[in-house]
Structure formats: structure tokens, C-alpha cells
C-alpha positions in Angstrom: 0.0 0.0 0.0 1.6 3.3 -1.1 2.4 5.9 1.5 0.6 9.4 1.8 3.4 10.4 3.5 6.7 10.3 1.6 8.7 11.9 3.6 8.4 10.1 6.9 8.5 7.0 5.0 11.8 7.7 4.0 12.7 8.7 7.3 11.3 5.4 8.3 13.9 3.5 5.9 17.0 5.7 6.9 16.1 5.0 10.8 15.8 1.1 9.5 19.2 1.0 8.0 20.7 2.6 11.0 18.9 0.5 13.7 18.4 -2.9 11.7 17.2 -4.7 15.0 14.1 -2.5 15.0 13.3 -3.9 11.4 9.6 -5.0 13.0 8.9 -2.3 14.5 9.6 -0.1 11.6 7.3 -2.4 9.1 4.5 -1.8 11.8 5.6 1.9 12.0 5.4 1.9 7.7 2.2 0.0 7.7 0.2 2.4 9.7 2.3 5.4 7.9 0.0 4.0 4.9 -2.9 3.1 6.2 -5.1 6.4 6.2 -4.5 9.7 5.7 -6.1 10.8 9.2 -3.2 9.3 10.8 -1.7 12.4 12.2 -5.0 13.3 13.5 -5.9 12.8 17.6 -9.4 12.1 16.1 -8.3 8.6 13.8 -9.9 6.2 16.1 -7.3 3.5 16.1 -4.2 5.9 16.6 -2.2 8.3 15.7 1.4 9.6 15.5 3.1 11.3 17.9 6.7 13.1 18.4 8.7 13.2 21.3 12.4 14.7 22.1 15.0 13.1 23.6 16.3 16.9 25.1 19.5 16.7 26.1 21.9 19.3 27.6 24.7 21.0 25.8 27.3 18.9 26.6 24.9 15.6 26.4 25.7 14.1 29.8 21.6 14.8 30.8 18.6 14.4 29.7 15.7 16.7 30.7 12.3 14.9 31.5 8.8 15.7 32.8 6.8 14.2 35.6 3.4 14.2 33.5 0.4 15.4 35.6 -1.7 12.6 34.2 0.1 9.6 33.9 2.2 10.2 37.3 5.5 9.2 35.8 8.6 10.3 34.7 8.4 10.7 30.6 10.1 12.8 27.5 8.1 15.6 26.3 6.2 15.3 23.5 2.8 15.1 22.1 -0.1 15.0 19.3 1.1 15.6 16.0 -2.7 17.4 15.4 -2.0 17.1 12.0 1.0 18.2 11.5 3.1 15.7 9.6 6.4 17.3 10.4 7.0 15.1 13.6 10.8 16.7 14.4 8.7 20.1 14.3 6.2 18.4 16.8 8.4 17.4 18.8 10.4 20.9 18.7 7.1 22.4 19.7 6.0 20.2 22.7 9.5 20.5 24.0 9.2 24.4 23.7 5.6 24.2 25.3 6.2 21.5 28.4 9.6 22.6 29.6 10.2 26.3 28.5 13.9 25.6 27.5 14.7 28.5 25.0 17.0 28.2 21.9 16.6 24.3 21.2 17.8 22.3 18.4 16.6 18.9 16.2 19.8 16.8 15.8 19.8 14.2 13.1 16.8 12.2 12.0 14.5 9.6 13.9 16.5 8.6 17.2 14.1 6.0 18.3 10.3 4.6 18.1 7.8 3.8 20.4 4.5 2.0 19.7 2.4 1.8 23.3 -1.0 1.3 23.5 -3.3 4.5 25.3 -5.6 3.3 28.0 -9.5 4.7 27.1 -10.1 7.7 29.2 -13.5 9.7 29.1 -15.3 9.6 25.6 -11.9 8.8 24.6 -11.7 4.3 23.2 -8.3 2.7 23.8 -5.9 3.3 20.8 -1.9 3.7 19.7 0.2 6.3 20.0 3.1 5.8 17.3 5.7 8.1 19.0 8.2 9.0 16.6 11.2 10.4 18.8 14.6 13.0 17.6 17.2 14.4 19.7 16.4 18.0 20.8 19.5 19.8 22.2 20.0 22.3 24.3 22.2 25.6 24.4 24.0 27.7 26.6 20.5 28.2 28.5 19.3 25.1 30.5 16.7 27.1 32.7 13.2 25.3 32.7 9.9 26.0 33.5 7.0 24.0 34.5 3.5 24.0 32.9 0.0 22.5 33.7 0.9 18.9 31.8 3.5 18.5 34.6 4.4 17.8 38.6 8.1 18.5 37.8 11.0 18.9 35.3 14.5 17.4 36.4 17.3 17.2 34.6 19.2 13.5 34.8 22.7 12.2 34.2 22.1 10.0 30.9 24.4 7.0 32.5 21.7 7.1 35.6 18.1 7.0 33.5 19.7 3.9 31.6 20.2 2.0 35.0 17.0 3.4 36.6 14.7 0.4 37.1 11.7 2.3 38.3 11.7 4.7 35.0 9.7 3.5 31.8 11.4 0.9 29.8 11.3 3.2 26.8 13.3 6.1 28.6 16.0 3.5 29.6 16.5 1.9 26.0 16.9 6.1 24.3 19.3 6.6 27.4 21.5 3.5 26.2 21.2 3.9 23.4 22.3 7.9 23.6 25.5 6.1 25.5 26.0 4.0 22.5 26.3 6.9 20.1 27.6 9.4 22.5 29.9 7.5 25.1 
């Protein structure tokens, strides 16, 4: 089945080639890609795509992450694509909305995907989230803020979120595999 979305498919096969362990995860990822055009929409029943950072300080020893409000758990920032199907520029924005951090950068391509299943909530049925995650860095200024979607903001040493047993399995793998690329 073609692809509405040429450009994140290609993304998909240069993230494929670099991660060739991920090869089922990607299909899945490619499947969905070209299953509907309402895919980047919070409304397509079945899911949607999401993007996420991986925000990283300067000098990409820490990581900066967000105790969500709703979820009570430590997470990456990121959020509903809401039709936008520039996911590096969704991710850019969430970061920018749910930790303040002023003069962040996208590094690079897709760091890492996440497919995870979204408990119903309200009017709202069960469905996927197909997070679609890049490396956001950080400049000179680190200074945070917190908003409404979260309890806290903390920044972490990268070599302690990829030992942290209590943190989402998710969080642990982009830590080690940040290590891997940057040791």
C-alpha cells in the first residue's frame, strides 16, 4: 500500500538502516504510515502519530524529562502531531511548550520509536500512540519552566536514567542507546 506520507517513510527506511534490529517495528511503524490519511490526527480512532524529544543538555551528559500530571510518571516531552506531519517540528514544539527551554535544536533524523497502546479515558476508546522520537539539544541556556501537563522537570545524568529500574522501559533503552552513540 503506497504511503501518503513520503517523507516520513523515507525517514522510516534511513532510521531502518541505521537500527536494523528495529526492522519490525519499523514495518509496523510503515504499515500504519500508509494506512489512512487521518493518521496524524488525535481524532483517527485507532491511533495516531506522535513526536517526542529526547532533550539533552549542551554537553549531552543529561537528559531533561517531565513528571506528567496525568500519567504520574517520569516521561520525555512530546505530544499530538494534530496534523502536523512534520514530527521533528512536533516534537520541537511540545518540547518548547512542556519545559520552556529557550534556543533548542533537532539533531539528526528519527532517534528511536515507540509504539504503546493509550488506555481509554473519558469519551476517549483505547488506541496507539506511534511516538516518533529526535534528539532536541539544548544551548548555553538550561533554565526550565513547568507547565500545567506536569508535577516537575528534572534534569538527569544519561548513565543514571539507563540504570533506573523504576523509569519506563522506553526512557531506559533512548538513554542506552544515547551512551552507544555518544559514550
Amino acid at each position: 500500500m503506497p504511503s501518503h506520507f513520503p517523507q516520513l517513510g523515507a525517514a522510516l527506511h534511513d532510521y531502518r538502516a541505521r537500527h536494523p534490529g528495529d526492522g519490525e517495528l519499523v514495518a509496523a511503524f510503515s504499515a500504519f504510515l500508509a494506512s489512512h490519511a487521518a493518521v496524524f490526527e488525535r481524532g483517527h480512532l485507532l491511533g495516531h502519530f506522535t513526536g517526542s524529544a529526547w532533550l539533552v543538555s549542551a554537553d549531552g551528559e543529561r537528559v531533561l524529562l517531565m513528571h506528567h500530571r496525568k500519567l504520574d510518571r517520569w516521561l520525555q516531552p512530546g505530544g499530538h502531531a494534530d496534523g502536523d506531519v512534520e514530527l521533528a517540528r512536533v516534537a520541537l514544539r511540545e518540547a518548547q511548550e512542556e519545559t520552556g527551554v529557550a534556543g533548542l535544536r533537532v539533531e539528526g533524523g528519527i532517534f528511536d520509536l515507540d509504539r504503546h497502546r493509550i488506555p481509554a479515558r473519558g469519551d476517549e476508546p483505547e488506541h496507539w500512540h506511534y511516538d516518533v522520537r529526535y534528539v532536541l539539544r539544548a544551548g548555553a541556556d538550561e533554565c526550565f519552566t513547568i507547565n500545567q501537563e506536569s508535577r516537575a522537570l528534572a534534569w538527569r545524568p544519561v548513565v543514571e536514567v539507563a540504570k533506573d529500574e523504576s523509569l519506563d522501559v522506553s526512557l531506559r533503552r533512548m538513554a542506552r542507546k544515547w551512551l552507544t552513540r555518544h559514550p
